[in-house]
C-alpha positions in Angstrom: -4.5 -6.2 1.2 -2.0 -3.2 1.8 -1.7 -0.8 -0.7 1.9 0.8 0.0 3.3 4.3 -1.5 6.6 4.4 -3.3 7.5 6.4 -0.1 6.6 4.0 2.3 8.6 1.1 0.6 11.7 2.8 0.5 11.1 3.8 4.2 10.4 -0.2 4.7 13.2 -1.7 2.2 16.1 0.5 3.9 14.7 -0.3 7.9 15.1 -3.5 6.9 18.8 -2.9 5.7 19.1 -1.3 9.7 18.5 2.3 8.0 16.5 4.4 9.4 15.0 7.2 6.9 11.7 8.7 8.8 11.4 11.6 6.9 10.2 9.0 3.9 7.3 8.7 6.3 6.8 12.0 7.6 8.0 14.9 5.9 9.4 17.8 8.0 7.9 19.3 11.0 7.7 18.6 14.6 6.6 14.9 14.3 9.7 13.8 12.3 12.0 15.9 14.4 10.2 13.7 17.9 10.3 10.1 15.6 13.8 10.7 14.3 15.3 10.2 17.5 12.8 7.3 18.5 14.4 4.6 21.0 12.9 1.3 19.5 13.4 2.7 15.4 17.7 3.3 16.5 17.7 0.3 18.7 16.8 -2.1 15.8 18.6 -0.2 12.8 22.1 -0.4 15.3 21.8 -4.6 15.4 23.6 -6.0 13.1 
């Protein structure tokens, strides 16, 4: 069973409303600044 932060559901509930909040996931630094602009994450939160 997976035990989710209150973090990580809001990061899952608004994907699944196509938007895309990374920095619920992973703070500030240089791996949100790579993942904020990752191809697959826009792709799916820009069909509608």
């Amino acid at each position: 069973q997976l035990h989710f932060t209150i973090r990580q559901w809001k990061f899952l509930n608004s994907f699944r409303e196509k938007i895309y909040h990374p920095e619920l996931l992973f703070g500030s630094g240089e791996i949100l600044e790579r993942i904020k602009n990752h191809p697959m994450a826009l792709w799916k939160c820009s069909q509608k």
